[in-house]
Every structure is written in C-alpha cells, then in structure tokens.
N, C-alpha and C positions, 0 to 999 in steps of 0.2 A: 229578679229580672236584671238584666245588663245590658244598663246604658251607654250612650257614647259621650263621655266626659267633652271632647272637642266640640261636638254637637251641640251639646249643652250649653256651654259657653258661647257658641255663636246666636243660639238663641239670646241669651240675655243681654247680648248688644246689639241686639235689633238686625242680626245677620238673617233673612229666612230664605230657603230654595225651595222654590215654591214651581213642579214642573219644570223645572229648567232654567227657569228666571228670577234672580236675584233682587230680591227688595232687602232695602234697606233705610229699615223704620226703627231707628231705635225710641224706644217709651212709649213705644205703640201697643194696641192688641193684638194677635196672635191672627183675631177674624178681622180686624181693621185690615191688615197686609193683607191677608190675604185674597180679600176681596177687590184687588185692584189686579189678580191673574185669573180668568177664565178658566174654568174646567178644572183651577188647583185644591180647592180645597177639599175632597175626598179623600186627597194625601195627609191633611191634620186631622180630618175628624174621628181616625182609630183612636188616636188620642198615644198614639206608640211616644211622640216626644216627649209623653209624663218620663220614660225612663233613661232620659238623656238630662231631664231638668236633676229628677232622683241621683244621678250622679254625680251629679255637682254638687246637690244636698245641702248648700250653705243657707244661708236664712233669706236670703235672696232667692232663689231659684224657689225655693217652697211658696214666699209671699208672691212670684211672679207665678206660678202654676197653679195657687188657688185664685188669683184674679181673672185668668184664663178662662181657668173651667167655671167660673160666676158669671164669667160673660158670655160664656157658651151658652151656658143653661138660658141668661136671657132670650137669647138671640134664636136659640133654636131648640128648647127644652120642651116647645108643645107640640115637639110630635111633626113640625114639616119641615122644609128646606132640608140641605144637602146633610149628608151623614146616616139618613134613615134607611139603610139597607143590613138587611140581616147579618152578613161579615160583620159590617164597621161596626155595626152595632155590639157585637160579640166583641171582638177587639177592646173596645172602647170599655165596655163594662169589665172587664178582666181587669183594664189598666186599672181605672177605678178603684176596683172592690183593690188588687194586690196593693196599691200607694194609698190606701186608704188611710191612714195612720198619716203619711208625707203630708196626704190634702187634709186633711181634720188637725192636725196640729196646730194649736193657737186658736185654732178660730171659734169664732163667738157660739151660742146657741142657735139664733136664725142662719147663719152660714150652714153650720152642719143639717137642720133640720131641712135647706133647700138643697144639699147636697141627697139626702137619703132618699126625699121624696122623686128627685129627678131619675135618680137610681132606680126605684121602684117602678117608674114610668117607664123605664126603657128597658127593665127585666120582665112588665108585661107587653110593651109590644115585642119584643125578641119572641117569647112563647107563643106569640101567634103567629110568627112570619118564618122562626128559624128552618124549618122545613121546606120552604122554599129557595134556601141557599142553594147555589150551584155549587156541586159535588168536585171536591176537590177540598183545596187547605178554605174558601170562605166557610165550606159547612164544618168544618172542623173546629173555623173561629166562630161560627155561629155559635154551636151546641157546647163547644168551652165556654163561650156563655152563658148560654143556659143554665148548666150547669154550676159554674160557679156561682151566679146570681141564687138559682135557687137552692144551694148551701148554703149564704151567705146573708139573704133577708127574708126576714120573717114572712109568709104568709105565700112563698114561694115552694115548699117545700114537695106540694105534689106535682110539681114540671120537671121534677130530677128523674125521677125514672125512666119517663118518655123519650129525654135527650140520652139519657144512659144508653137505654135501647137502640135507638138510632145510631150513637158513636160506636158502639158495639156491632153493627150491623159494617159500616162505614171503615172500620180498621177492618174487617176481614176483604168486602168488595175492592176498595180504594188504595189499598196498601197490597201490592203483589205479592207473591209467595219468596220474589227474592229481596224483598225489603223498598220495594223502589215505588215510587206512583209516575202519572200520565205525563205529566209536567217534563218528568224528569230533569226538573230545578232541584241543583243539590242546595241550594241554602231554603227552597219552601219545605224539601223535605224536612230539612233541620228543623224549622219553624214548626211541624206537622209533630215530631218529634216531642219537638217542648209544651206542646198546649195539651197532649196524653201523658207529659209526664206530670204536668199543673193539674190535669184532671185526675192521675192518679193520687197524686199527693193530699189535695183535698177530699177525694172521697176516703183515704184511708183516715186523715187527720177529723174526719165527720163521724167514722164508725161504719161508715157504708161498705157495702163488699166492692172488689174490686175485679170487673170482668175478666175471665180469662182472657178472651178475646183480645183486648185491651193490653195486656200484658206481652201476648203474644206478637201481637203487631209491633211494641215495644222492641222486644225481642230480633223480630226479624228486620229493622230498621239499622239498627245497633251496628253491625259488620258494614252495613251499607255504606253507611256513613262513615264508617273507617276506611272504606276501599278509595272514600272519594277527599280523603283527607290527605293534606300533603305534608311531606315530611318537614311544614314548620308549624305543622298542626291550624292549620287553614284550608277551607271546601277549595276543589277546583271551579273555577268560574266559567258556568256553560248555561246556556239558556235562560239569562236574567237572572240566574243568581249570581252572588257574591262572595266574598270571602268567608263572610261570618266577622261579628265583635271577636275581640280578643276572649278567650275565657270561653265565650260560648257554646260552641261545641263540644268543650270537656265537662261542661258542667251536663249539658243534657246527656252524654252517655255515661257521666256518672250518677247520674239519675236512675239508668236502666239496670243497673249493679251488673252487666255482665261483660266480660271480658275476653266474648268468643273474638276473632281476628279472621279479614275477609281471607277467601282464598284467593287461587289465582285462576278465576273466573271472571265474567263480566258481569257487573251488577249495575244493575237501572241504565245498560246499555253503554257503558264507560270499562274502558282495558285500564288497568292498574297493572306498573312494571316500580319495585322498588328493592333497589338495594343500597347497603353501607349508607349513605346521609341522604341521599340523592331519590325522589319519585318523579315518573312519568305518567300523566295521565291524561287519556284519549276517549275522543268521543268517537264512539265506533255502531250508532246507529241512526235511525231514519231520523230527524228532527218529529217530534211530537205535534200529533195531529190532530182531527178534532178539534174541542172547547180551546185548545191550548196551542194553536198553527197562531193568534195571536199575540203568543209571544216567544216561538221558537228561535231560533236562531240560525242562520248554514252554516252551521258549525262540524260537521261530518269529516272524522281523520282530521280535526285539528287536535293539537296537544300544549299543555302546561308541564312544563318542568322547575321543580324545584330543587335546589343543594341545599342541605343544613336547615338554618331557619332564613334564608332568602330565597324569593321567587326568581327565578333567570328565565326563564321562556315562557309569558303567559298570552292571553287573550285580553282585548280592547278591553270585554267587558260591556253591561246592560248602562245602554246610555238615556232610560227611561227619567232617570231625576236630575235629566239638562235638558228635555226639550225631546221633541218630534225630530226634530234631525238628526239629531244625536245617538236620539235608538232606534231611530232608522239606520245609520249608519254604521250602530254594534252592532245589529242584528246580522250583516251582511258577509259571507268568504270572505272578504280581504281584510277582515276586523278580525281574525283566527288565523294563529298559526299553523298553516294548514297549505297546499296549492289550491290554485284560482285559477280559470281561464278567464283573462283578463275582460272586461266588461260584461261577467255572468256571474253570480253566485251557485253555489252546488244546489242551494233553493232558492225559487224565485219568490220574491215578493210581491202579493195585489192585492188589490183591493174589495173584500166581502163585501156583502150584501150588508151589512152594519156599519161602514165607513171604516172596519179594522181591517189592518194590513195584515194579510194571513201567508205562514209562508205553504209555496204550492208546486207543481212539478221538482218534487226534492229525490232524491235515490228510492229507490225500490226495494235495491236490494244491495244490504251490506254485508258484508263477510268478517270474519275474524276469529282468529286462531293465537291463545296463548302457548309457547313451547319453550319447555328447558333448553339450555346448550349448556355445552363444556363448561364455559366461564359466564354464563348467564343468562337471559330470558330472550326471548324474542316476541314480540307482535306484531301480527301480520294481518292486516286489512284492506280489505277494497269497495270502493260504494261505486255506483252507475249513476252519479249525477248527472253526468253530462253525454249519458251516451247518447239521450235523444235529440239531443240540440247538436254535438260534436262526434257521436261515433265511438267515444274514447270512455275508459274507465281509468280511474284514479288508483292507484293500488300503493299502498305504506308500507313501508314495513320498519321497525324499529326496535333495536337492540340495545340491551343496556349490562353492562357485565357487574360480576357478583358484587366487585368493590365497590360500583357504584359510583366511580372516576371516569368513566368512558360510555358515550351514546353513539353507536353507528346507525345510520338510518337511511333510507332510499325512498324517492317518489317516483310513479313512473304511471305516465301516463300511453296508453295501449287498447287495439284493437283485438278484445278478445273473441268476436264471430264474425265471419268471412261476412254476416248483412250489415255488419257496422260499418264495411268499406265504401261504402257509397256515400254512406251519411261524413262520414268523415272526406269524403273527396266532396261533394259540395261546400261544406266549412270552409276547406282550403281555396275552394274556389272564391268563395266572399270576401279572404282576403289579399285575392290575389295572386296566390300561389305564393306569397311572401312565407308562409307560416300563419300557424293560428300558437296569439301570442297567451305566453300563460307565465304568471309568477308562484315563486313562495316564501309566501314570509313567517318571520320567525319575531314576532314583539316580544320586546324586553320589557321587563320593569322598571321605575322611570329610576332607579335605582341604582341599576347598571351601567354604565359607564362601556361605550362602546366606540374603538375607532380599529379601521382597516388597516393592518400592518403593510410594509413596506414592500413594493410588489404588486399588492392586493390579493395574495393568495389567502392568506385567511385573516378572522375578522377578532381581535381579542376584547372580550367581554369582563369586565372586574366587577365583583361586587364589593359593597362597599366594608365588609369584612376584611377586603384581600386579595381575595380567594380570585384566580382567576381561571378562564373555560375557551377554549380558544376552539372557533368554529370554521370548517374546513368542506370543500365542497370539491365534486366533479361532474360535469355534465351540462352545468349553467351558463349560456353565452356571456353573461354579465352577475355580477355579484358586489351589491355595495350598502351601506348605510340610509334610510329614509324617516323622514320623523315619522310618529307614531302618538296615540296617546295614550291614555289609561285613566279608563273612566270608572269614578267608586265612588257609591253611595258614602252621604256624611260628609263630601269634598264638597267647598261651593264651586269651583272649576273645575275641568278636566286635568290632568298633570300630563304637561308633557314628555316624552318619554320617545325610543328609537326601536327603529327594527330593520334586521337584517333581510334583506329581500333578493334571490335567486330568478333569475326572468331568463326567457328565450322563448326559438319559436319552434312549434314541431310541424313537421316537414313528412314525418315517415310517421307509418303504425303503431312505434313504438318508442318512446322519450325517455331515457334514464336519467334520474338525478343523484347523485349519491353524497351525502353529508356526514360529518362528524362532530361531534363536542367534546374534546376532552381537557379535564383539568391540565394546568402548565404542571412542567415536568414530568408530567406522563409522558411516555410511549406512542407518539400519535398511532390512531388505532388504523387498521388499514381500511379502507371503503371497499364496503362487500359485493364481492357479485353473486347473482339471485340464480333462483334455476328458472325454465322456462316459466317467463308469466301467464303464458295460457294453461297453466294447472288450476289457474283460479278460473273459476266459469262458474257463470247465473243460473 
C-alpha cells in the first residue's frame, strides 16, 4: 500500500485535518483530537492513515500506530460508537490484516492476542452486515473485507465464497462495459481498481481460483484509467476525486499485467485529446445522478490540461477535507475551468430530503464528437445547462495539434431553437437589457507563475521548469488575472494559486469566444472560426 510520507509526518506532530479543521494536539491520541470536531471521526476510523504512519516506518511512527489502534480497541472495540458501518469496517480490516507485521512488531503477547481477537470481532460483524453496504466502492471495501478477513483468520474460512460470489456479481453490474462506474470519480475508480487487484492477489497467493469475472472487470478498468491519466502520470480531478499518491496508479495497472491503450473515444464520460508531452482532458457529460448527485460536481465542458510532468490548467478540486464551505464551493462552475453564467452553476445545488446537497437541474443532454484534422485532434461539445433558466447552450470546442505545442479553443454560447428566444429575452430583461453576464476561467496550478503582458493582450504562464504557454483570446469584453486556489487532499490548507478569467455580457443569440495556448516561440496559432453552430441540436 502507499502512503503519504508528508502526511505521516504531520501526524506524528500532532498536525490532524479533521473535516476541514485543524487541531493541533501534539502527544495526544488520534481519538483524543478527534473528538473535539463533530461528525469527523468516520474520516479516521477506515484506519487509511495506518499507511501514511507505514511510510514513515521509523520506530516512532510504528510505536505511535500501535498505541492508536490499543486505544481504539478500548474505546470502541465492543461493537458500538462511530466506525461500525460495513465500508469502514471493510477498509479498516484490510488496513489491519495488510500492516499487520508494522502493528505486531515488538509488541508483547497480551498486545498481539488483543489485536487478533478485536480482528476476529469485526471480521464477524462485517459477515453479517456486509451485504447491506450501499453498492458502489463501500460494497467493494465491504466484501474486500470480507474477504480478506476470511483468508487471513482462522475459523473465517467459510464467508470467502459468499463474498466471492457477491464481488463477482458486483464487477460485472457495477463496473460498465467501458470500464467506468456511477460515480464517475476517476480516483474512487482507482480505489475500486486496487481492492480487486488485493482481492485478486490474495486469493491466488491462498490457492483459491480466481473469478473470470473479477479479472475481466480488471481488464476493462485498465485503458479507463489510462484515458483519464495525464501526461505526468496523474488522474484528471473531476467529481471529488483527486490526483492519486505518487506511484499509485502505476502500481495498480501493473497489477492488471495488461498493456491495452484507451482509444480515442469517451470513456466514463471524459474526451481525452493527447499529443507530443502535452494532455487535455474534458468532462463531457451529465454530472452523475442518483446515490451519487451528493457529491457531483458542475463540472460539464470543464477541462485539465497538462505539458510534460506539470499540470497548467486544472480544477479547484474536492474541497471535502476543509470543511462544508469549501466543498461546497468545489463543487460549484466557477471552481472549473470551464464558462459560467455568472451567478448560476451548469448544476444547481439543494437540499435532499437527507440534509445532503445534491446537484439538480444539470444538462440534459450533452453532446460530443472526437475528430482527426491535418495537424491534429479536435473536440467538440455542447451541454444544455442553462437553457432552461437562460435559453442559451454552451458549446466548446477544442483543438490540440500532433506536436502537442499548440491549443486552439472556442466557447460560445447560442440559441439553438427559435422557443429558446423567448426564454432568453426574458434573462435579458432581469438584467436590464445590460447583457446577461457570463465568465471563463482557466485555474492554474499554484505552480505557475502567471502575469499579463504589456498591453494586456495576452497572459504568459511559466511553469516552474521554464517552460512557458502564452494564452491569447478574442471575443472577451475584459480578460485579466484573479486568485484562485487549489484544493488537495493530504494539505492542511488550501494553496493559493491564480486564474485567468475571460468575462462579458451577451446581448444577441449568439456569443463567440475564441482562445489559444501556445508554447513561446511557437507560431501563435490562428483563432478558428467554426461553421454554423446550429448543426449541433438536442
């Protein structure tokens, strides 16, 4: 497993983010802290920071992780308070059973025999509950429990098959025929990823057969996860997921031994454009609905771009581990590089019947087309976010050529059916007949180094390589620099960080914006004109 060495280390000085809020306890317990933040502690009781202590692996970090988990066991080892759900539970004993070696070192005979029996106690309640896990990655950390529990202690052995069964059932349902699930969280997939390759590993290193099924899902995962990889070998961040640890996602697709490569399709609803050093990649569908409108995002037609092994155009990013505000305010359009009419997201945010914010009137219907050209790729998308509130459809389109030096790209928002006239003449009327105002922004990496050249026609971007990408527009009333941040699990704060932001107002049916990105010393590329935008229609 791989940990976050940085993370580790802030644990053992009493650094903890707990929800979004900072304690700091150093020479305290782990449940001491924690218990002075409300609703946090379901974030430690997977027991995930055993592999951030394991990183650190000095004799320190081992004596601070077996005092931990002793005082877990006290505290809540008979079965009630927080932690007792089928997931955590699953999680939690995976962590267990794999550092079992890390926790059992040095210690005495009553330490290990209170460790095994706690073990034991929670690989029988997991076998009576795990089938009640809600379907997605918890039943998956459920029944990897399971599972490994009952390979791994004695008197467990007949609950293997049953969970077999069920995970078995679970990778053909749960995992789509193009490798992708509901979520369509590229780092839970990662996650979904590695507890069927943990499951495969151990049942082969047991002697037990190993599902086709199982294998299969493996399999069709595999290119997924390559399509949503960016050229510094890091997930694009869309829907609460994240980058992924360093290492990570190479170790789990070389777990899968295969070496097929996505094409140039959409997979788990993300356009993937990559050449020479440089990837672009686009979220080109509805935000996921159902179980999982809890933690989508309005991220629709935003995009991540990377050169080499630096990110240059990313997304805020899930601001779930700073607090309620925070990812509330990732979740939202203006947190994606993407257009926004200004005080609306492409999804709205409200309030379920459960007190969770679910996202709701989002697009309908999205569109998208990968196409060769001469000297490169193009994608072309359009989503209806805003045509019921504004009349207008949002339509991208984005080109990237072979060398992989140059991005042309166009927003343009438009009335593509003579009943969206009306709806959009009322809009105008709300404000005025000024315009209905709309930006887009482009966040940087806190990375980048970003100021407006001389003029203010275009904006030049350095990374901290060098390397620099000089970004050029037409169509914008105004174009200028605005802070930004960028939010990532494992940081105790947000980083701050800039973005370029394109604003105006639209006035008529149809709004063109047209932008560029190209390395210095390139050829600035020309800004394309499109053919008619009513070829796209719903």
């Amino acid at each position: 497993m791989i940990g976050h060495y940085a993370r580790g280390r802030q644990l053992l000085a009493g650094n903890f983010l707990f929800a979004g809020q900072l304690v700091e306890a150093p020479e305290t317990s782990m449940w001491d802290a924690v218990a002075d933040v409300p609703g946090a502690a379901m974030d430690v009781h997977g027991f995930a920071w055993l592999d951030d202590l394991a990183a650190v692996g000095d004799n320190k970090a081992r004596i601070t992780a077996q005092a931990w988990l002793h005082d877990w066991i006290d505290r809540f080892g008979n079965g009630s308070g927080d932690g007792w759900t089928p997931d955590v539970t699953g999680r939690r004993l995976i962590r267990w059973i794999a550092h079992g070696f890390f926790l059992l070192r040095g210690a005495d005979k009553t330490a290990s025999e209170t460790y095994f029996r706690s073990a034991a106690q929670q690989a029988i309640f997991l076998s009576k509950r795990w089938k009640s896990a809600r379907p997605g990655l918890p039943r998956f950390e459920a029944v990897a429990g399971m599972i490994y529990a009952g390979l791994s202690l004695q008197g467990l052995e007949d609950r293997v098959a049953p969970a077999v069964a069920m995970l078995t059932r679970d990778c053909a349902s749960l995992i789509g025929p193009d490798g992708g699930v509901a979520s369509r969280n590229p780092e839970e997939l990662l996650e979904i990823l590695t507890l069927l390759s943990w499951v495969e590993t151990a049942l082969t290193d047991t002697g037990h057969p190993v599902p086709d099924a199982l294998r299969a899902a493996m399999t069709r995962v595999a290119p997924t996860l390559r399509a949503l990889r960016h050229a510094d070998g890091a997930l694009a961040r869309f829907h609460g997921g994240g980058r992924g640890l360093d290492g990570w996602l190479d170790q789990a697709l070389a777990a899968v031994g295969t070496i097929e490569q996505p094409d140039r399709t959409l997979h788990m609803g993300y356009g993937r454009l990559a050449s020479g050093r440089t990837t672009v990649i686009m979220d080109v569908a509805p935000p996921p609905g159902g179980a999982y409108a809890a933690q989508a995002h309005a991220s629709t037609l935003a995009m991540e771009v990377t050169s080499g092994r630096r990110p240059l155009i990313v997304n805020c990013g899930s601001g779930v581990s700073f607090g309620p505000d925070w990812r509330r305010a990732g979740r939202a359009t203006p947190s994606h590089s993407t257009l926004s009419i200004e005080g609306r997201s492409s999804s709205l945010l409200e309030v379920g019947r459960h007190g969770a914010e679910i996202m709701t009137n989002g697009p309908k219907e999205v569109q998208s087309e990968i196409t060769a050209l001469r000297d490169g790729h193009r994608l072309a998308t359009a989503h209806d976010g805003y045509r019921v509130s504004h009349g207008l459809t949002h339509v991208r389109t984005v080109e990237l050529t072979s060398d992989g030096r140059a991005i042309a790209g166009e927003d343009l928002l438009t009335i593509l059916d003579e009943k969206d006239e009306p709806v959009f003449d009322r809009a105008l009327d709300a404000e005025t007949l000024q315009g209905i105002p709309w930006s887009i922004r482009f966040h940087l990496h806190p990375e980048v180094e970003a100021a407006v050249d001389l003029g203010g026609a275009a904006v030049s971007l350095t990374q901290k390589s060098g390397e620099i990408w000089v970004f050029r527009q037409d169509g914008a009333q105004e174009m200028g620099l605005q802070p930004s941040v960028y939010l990532e699990n494992g940081r105790l704060r947000p980083r701050a960080a800039q973005q370029v932001v394109l604003s105006g107002r639209s006035l008529s049916y149809a709004t063109r914006i047209r932008w560029s990105l190209s390395k210095a010393q390139d050829t600035p590329i020309a800004l394309r004109d499109v053919d008619d935008p009513t070829a796209l229609e719903f």
